[in-house]
C-alpha positions in Angstrom: -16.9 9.5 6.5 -15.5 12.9 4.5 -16.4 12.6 1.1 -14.3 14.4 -2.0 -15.8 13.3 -5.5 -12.3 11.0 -6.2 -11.7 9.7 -2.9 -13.9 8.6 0.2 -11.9 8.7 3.7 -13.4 6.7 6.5 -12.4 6.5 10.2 -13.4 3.4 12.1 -11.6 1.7 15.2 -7.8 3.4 14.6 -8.2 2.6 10.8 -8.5 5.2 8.0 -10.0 3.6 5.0 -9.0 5.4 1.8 -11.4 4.6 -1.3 -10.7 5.5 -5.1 -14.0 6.3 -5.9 -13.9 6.8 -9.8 -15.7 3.5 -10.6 -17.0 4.4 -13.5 -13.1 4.4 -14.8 -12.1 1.9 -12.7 -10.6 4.3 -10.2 -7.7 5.3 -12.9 -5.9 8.1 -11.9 -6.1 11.3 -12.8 -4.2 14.7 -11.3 -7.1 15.1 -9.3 -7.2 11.9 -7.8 -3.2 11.9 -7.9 -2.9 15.0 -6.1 -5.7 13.9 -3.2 -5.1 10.7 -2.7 -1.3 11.7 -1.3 -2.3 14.5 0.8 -4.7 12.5 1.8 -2.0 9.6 2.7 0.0 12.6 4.5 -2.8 13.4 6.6 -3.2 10.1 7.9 0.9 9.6 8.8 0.6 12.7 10.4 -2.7 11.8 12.6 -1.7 10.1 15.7 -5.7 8.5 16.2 -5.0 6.9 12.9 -3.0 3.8 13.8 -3.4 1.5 10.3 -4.7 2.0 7.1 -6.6 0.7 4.1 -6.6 1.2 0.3 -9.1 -0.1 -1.5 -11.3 1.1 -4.9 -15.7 1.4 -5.0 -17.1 -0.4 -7.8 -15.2 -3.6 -9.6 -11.7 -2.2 -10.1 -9.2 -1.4 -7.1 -6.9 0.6 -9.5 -6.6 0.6 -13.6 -3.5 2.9 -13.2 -2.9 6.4 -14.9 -5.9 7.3 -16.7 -4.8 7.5 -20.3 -8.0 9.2 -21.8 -6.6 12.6 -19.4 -3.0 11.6 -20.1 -3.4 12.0 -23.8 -5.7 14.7 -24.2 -2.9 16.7 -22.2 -0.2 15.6 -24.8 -1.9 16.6 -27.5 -2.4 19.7 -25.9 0.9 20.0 -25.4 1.1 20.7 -21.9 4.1 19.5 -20.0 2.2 18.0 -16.6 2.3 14.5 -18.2 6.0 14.0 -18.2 6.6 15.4 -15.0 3.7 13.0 -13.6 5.8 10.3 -12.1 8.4 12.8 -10.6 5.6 14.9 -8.5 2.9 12.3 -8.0 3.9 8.7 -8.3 6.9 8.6 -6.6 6.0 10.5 -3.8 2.6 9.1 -3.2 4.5 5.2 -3.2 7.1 7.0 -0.5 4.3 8.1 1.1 2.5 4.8 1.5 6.2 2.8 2.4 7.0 5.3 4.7 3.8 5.2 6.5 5.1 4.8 10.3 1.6 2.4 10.7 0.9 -0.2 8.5 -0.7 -0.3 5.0 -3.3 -2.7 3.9 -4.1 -3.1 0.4 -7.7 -4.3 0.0 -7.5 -5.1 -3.6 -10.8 -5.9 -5.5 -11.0 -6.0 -9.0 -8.0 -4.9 -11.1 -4.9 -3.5 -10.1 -2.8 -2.5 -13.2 -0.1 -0.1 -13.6 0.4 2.3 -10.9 -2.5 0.9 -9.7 -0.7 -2.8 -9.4 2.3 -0.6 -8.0 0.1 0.9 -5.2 -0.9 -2.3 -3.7 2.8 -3.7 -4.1 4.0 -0.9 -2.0 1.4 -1.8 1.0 2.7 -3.7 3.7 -0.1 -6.5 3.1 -2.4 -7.4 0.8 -5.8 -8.9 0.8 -7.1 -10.0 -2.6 -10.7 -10.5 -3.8 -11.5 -13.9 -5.9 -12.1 -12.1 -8.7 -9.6 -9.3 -8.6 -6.8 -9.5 -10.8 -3.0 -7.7 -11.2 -1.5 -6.7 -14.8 1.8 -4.7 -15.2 0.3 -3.1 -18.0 3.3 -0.6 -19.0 5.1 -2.3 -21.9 1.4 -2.3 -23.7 1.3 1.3 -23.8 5.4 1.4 -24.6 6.5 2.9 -21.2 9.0 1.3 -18.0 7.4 1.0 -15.0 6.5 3.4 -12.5 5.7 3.9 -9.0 8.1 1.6 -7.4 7.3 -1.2 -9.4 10.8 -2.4 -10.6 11.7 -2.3 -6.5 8.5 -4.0 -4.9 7.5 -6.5 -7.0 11.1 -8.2 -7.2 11.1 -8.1 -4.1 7.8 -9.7 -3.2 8.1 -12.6 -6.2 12.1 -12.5 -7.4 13.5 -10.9 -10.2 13.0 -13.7 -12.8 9.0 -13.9 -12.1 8.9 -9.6 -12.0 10.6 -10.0 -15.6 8.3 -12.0 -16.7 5.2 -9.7 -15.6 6.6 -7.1 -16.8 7.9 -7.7 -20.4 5.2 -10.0 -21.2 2.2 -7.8 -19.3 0.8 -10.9 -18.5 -2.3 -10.9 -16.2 -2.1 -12.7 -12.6 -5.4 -13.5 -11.1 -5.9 -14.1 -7.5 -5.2 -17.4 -7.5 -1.9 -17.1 -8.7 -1.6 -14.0 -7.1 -1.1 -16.2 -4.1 0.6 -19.0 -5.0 3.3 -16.4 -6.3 3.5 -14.3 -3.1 2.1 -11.5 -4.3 -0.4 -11.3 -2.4 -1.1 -12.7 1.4 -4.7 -13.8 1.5 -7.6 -14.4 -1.3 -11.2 -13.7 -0.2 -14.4 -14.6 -1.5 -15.3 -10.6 -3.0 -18.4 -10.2 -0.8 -15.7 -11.1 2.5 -12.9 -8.6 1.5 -14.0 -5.2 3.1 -14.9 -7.0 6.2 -11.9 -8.6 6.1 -9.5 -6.3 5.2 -11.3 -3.8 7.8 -10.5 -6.8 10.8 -6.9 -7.2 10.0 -6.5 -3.4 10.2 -8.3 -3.4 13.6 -5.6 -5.6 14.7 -2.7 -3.7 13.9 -4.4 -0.7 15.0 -5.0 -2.2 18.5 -1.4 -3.6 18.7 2.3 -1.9 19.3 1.9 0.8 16.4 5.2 2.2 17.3 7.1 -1.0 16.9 5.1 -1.8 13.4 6.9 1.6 12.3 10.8 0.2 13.2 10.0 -3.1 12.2 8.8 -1.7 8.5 12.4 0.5 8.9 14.7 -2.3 9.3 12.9 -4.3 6.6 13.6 -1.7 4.2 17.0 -1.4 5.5 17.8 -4.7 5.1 16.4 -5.3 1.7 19.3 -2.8 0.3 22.1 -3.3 2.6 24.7 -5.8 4.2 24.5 -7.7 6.9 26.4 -5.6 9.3 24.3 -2.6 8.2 21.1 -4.3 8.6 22.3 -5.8 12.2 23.0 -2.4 13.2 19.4 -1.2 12.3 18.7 -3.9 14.5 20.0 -2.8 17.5 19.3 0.7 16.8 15.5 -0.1 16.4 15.6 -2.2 19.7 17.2 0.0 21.8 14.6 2.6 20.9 11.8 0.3 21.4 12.9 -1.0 24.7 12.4 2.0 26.3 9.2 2.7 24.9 5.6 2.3 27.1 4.2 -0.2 24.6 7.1 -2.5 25.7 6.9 -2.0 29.2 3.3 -2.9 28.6 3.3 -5.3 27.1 5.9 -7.1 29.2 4.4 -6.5 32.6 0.9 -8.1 30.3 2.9 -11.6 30.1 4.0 -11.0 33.9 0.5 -10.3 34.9 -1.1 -13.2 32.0 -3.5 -10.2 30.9 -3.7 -9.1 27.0 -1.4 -5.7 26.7 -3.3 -2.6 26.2 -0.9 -0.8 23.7 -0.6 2.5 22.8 1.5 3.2 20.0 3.5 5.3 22.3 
């Protein structure tokens, strides 16, 4: 484990944990933690031994969004890095983490609110704790949202239920949580690292390089026509066909052996 005083980064099995670790403010976000915690999710796209990876928070909160106590004392200071905020850190660290050619699991225990919420939304799963909980917290604090928000959550639990969240900043515990779609899987809390660390070891074990296209054309067809979305189709097949994960994989089911994939 490397060890920075806002984030811990863990390597275990092809999975790179990545841990808020500001638990005694619920792992909200400062510039610090803004600024570290996207290199830090560049670092792991970039690393070809890292093949899936986790976000989760220490201590009871996975994420209480942008830490206001920092974000008004710059205000009143008057210095301009709180309105460019969502511009250089938000938005590129939720590219960063949709974009990830490996998948994303969000290990969310305790609260996610805000950009926080917006984090785990952008994951490719998520993994709840009993007790954790998910609040779009924005219209409280009179602001939109941020960090994706107003594109994932619609798009995990329909327009008319994202809405709702959103205007009335309604909190969704876990057990909702699920029964909305929001999130994949609740947990018992003392279950969810374990957990969450398994169903990364999968991925990381299986065909990383199709996880990447299949993510693509998702994405693609979220925002386009049929015909478009067909196309990225074939276009993602034809590049996967020819890949040695595939031909593995394949003469696997020939031979009745497991494939030993490679993300290659």
């Amino acid at each position: 484990m490397t060890t920075s005083e806002v984030l811990l980064t863990a390597d275990a099995d092809g999975v790179r944990t990545l841990t808020l670790n500001r638990p005694q403010a619920y792992n909200s976000l400062t510039v610090e933690l803004k600024e570290t915690l996207l290199a830090a999710l560049r670092e792991a796209a970039a690393d070809p031994a890292v093949r899936a990876v986790v976000l989760t928070g220490s201590g009871k909160a996975f994420c209480a969004g942008q830490d206001l106590k920092e974000h008004v004392g710059l205000l009143q200071a008057g210095d301009p890095a709180p309105l460019r905020t969502v511009k250089d850190h938000y938005n590129p660290i939720v590219r960063a983490i949709v974009d990830m050619p490996k998948p994303v699991i969000a290990a969310v225990n305790g609260t996610a609110a805000g950009a926080g919420a917006a984090f785990a939304y952008a994951a490719d799963l998520r993994i709840a704790a009993a007790s954790s909980s998910f609040l779009m917290a924005f219209a409280n604090v009179g602001l939109g949202p941020d960090s994706g928000a107003s594109w994932t959550l619609q798009r995990l639990i329909g327009y008319g239920r994202a809405a709702e969240l959103m205007l009335l900043a309604r909190t969704v515990d876990a057990a909702e949580a699920l029964s909305l779609g929001l999130v994949g899987e609740v947990v018992p809390d003392d279950e969810l690292a374990a957990r969450a660390q398994a169903v990364a070891a999968k991925l990381a074990a299986g065909p990383t390089v199709a996880y990447a296209k299949i993510k693509n054309v998702l994405t693609v067809a979220a925002e386009s026509t049929l015909d478009e979305a067909l196309a990225a189709e074939d276009a993602a097949q034809s590049a996967l066909g020819s890949t040695a994960d595939h031909t593995e994989a394949v003469e696997a089911f020939v031979a009745k052996r497991r494939p030993n994939f490679q993300g290659k």
